[in-house]
N, C-alpha and C positions, 0 to 999 in steps of 0.2 A: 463565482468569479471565473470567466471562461479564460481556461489556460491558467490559474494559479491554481495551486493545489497547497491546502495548510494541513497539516494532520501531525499525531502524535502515537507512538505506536510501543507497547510496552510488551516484555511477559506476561504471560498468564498462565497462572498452575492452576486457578477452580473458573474454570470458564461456567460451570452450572450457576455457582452463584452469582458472577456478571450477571447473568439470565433472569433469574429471580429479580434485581433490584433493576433492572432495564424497566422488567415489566411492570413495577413499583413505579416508576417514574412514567409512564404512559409511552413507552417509546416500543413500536410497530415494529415484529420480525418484515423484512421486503426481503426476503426468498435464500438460499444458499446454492452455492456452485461449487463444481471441480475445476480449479485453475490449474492451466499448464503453462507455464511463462518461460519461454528462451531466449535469454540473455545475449548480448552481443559487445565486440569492439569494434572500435571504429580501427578500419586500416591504416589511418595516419596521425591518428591522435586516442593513445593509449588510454581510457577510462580506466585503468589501476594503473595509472602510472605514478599515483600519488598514496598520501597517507590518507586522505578522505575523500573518499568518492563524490565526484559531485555531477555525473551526469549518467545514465542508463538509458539505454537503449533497448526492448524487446517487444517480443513477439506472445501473446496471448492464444491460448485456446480455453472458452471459458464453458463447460456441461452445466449448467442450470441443470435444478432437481426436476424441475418441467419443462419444455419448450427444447428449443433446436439447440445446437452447437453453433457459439457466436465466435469471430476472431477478429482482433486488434492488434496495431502497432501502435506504441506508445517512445516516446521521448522527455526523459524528465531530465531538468536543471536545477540545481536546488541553489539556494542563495543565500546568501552571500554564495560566491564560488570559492572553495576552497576553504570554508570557515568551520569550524569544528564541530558549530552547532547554527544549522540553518534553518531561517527564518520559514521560510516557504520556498517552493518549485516553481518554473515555469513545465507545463504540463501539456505535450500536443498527444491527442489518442486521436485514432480513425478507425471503423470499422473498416473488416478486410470480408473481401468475398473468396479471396482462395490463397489461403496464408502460405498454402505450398509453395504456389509459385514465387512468392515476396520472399521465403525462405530462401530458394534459387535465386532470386536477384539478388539478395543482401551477401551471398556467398562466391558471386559472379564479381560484385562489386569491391570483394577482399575484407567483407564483415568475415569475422568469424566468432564463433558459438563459444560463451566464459561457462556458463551453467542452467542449468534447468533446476527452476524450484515448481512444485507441484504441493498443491494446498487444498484443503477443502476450506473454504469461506464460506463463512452466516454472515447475513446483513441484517443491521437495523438502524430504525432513522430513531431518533434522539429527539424531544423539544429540550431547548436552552434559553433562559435570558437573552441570550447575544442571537440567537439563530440557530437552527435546526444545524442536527451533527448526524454524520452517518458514524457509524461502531461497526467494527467489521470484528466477528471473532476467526479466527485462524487458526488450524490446526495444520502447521507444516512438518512436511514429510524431513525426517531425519534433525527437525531441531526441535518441533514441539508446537505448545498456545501460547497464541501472540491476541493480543487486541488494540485493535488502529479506532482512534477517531479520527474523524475528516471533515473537515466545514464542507456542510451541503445546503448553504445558503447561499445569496449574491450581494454581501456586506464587502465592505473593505479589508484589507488586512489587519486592521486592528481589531474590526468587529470579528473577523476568525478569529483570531489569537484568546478573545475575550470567551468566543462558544467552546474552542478547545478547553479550556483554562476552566469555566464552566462543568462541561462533563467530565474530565478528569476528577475535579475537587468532586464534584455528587458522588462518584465511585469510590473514591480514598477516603468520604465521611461514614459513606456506609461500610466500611471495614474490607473493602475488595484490595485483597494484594496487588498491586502493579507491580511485577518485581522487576525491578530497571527498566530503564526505557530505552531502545533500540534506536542509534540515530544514523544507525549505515546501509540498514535495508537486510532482506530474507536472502542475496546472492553473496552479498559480503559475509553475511555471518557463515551460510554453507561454505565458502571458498576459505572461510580460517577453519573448519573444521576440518576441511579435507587437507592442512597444511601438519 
């Protein structure tokens, strides 16, 4: 679905054994990176200016284990706006050819910089009933293992909801702790830690 984005994203304390029952279930490692993500506000409408964030704005540097250093700008909206627990995102990313200078622009423009989270991310794609699921596992710097599913099919939102809903349950019959699920995102959570 170009431009929505549906996922679900929990703790994780044994990411090894995520690993094992992935591979049980016929779903393909597609590669892991170093993420560096800086976060932004917008200068006339405050993204924390509420109790539930509903819109991010940043800046990407992503190291694959092989290949070049890739960057993106990314925009997410998540929906309902304002709702405690949202449905899905609207989702705009663009490759960037010189994130530096978009850095300068966004800080010329009166963005300024909320946080930097930095992750090592594994990908794997998932078969589902509903449609193919990406699993990302995560290991972020100063909170810990996180693991995201993500519809990486071109279904509706219901047929997302149905593949999320899918891999979740296959993980939770095989005995994999998800312990809570994270519905504020890796910046939120650093920024109440640093409070």
């Amino acid at each position: 679905m170009k431009h929505i984005e549906v996922e679900q994203k929990f703790a994780l304390a044994e990411p090894d054994a995520l690993r094992d029952h992935l591979s049980e279930l016929g779903a393909v490692i597609a590669g892991s990176s170093r993420q560096v993500d800086v976060y932004y506000n917008h200068p006339s409408r405050d993204f924390l200016a509420h109790d539930v964030v509903s819109e991010w704005l940043r800046l990407r540097l992503e190291e694959p284990q092989s290949g070049p250093v890739t960057a993106s700008i990314n925009f997410k909206r998540w929906l309902p706006l304002g709702a405690a627990e949202a449905t899905h995102a609207q989702e705009y990313e663009s490759a960037l050819t010189d994130p530096e200078a978009v850095s300068h622009l966004l800080a010329a423009l009166g963005f300024t910089e909320i946080i930097t989270v930095t992750k090592h991310r594994e990908r794997w794609q998932m078969p589902t009933p509903s449609g193919a699921v990406e699993v990302a596992i995560d290991e972020v710097d100063d909170l810990g293992g996180f693991v995201e599913f993500e519809y990486a099919a071109d279904g509706g939102l219901d047929q997302a909801t149905n593949a999320i809903t899918d891999a979740v349950k296959s993980m939770t019959s095989r005995g994999i702790n998800l312990a809570g699920r994270d519905r504020r995102g890796y910046p939120y959570l650093l920024l109440d830690r640093k409070q």
